[in-house]
C-alpha positions in Angstrom: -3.9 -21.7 27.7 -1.7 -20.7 25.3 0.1 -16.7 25.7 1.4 -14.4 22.5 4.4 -12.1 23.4 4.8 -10.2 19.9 7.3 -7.8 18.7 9.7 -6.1 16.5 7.4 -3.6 15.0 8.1 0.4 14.4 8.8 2.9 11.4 11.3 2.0 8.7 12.4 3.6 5.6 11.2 2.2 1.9 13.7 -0.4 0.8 14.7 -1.4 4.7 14.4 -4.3 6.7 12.6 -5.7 10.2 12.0 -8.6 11.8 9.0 -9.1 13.9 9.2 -12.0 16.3 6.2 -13.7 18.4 6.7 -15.7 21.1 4.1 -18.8 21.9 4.3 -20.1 25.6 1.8 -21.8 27.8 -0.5 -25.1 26.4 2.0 -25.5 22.8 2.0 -28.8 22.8 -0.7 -29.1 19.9 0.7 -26.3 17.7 -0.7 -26.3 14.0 1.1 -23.4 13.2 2.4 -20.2 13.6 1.5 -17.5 11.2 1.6 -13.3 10.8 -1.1 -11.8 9.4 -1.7 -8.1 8.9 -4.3 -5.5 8.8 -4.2 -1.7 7.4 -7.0 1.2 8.0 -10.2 0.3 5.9 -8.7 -3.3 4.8 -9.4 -6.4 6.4 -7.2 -8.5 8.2 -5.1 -11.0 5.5 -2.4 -13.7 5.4 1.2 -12.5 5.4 3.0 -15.7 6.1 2.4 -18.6 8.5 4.5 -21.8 9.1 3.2 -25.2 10.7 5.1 -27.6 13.1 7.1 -29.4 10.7 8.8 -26.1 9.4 6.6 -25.8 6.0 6.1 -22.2 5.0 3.0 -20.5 3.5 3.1 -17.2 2.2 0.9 -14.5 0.7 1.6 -13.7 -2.6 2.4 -9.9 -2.4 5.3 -11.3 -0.1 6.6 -14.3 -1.4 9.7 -12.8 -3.1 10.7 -10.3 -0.4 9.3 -12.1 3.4 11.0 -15.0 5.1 9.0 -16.7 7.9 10.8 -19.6 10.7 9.8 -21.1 13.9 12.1 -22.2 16.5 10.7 -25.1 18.9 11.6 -25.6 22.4 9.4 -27.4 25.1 7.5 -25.4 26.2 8.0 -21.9 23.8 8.3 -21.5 20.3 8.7 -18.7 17.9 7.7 -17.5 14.8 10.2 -15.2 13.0 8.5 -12.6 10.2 11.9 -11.5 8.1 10.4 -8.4 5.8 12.9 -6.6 3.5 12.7 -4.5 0.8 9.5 -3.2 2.6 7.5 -0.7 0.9 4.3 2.0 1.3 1.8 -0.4 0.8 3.2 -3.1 4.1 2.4 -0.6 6.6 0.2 -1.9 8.7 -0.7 -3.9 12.2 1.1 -7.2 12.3 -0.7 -10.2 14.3 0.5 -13.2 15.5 -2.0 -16.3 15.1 -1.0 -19.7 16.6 -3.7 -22.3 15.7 -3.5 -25.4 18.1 -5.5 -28.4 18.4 -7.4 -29.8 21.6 -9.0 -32.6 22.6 -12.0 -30.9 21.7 -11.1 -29.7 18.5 -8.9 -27.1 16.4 -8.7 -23.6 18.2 -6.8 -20.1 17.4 -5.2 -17.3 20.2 -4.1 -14.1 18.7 -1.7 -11.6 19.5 -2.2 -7.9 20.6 -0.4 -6.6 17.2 2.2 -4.7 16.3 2.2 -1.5 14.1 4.9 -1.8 11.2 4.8 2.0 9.6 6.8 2.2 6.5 7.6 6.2 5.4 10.1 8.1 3.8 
């Protein structure tokens, strides 16, 4: 089994930064990737950023310029790090961790509880 352990969320000011951080532990050893993705009232949950094992980044357009994603590996725990600056109105929102691992029986996907990132002046 594979456990989430997010955090790093809470209210910022426009133009600020936070880093949300998510700890994988447990069954890791098949780890795909690591990714944030994030879901606002009445939208549906989208891609922020997510990274796979050998450190390649993927990141969602609206972010690309202003978000910074890493993963740190150890044996059995890795991270994924969710740098935001220059945040604005429109990022507020639940952050969720998604770690996407593969089994013997196939390709599978654990996500985290969420965090609320609330950006206001």
């Amino acid at each position: 089994q594979v456990q989430l352990m997010e955090s790093g969320g809470g209210l910022v000011q426009p133009g600020e930064s936070i880093t949300l951080s998510c700890a994988a532990s447990g069954d890791i050893h098949g780890l795909r990737s690591l990714g944030w993705y994030r879901q606002a009232p009445t939208n549906q949950r989208e891609l922020v950023a997510s990274i796979d094992g050998e450190g390649i980044p993927n990141y969602a357009k609206s972010v690309e310029d202003r978000f910074v994603v890493s993963i740190s590996k150890e044996w059995q725990k890795s991270k994924v790090y969710l740098r935001m600056r220059d945040l604005k109105a429109e990022d507020t929102a639940t952050y969720y961790c998604r770690y996407v691992g593969l089994a013997t029986y196939g390709e599978f996907e654990v996500w985290g509880q969420g965090t609320q990132v609330t950006v206001s002046a």
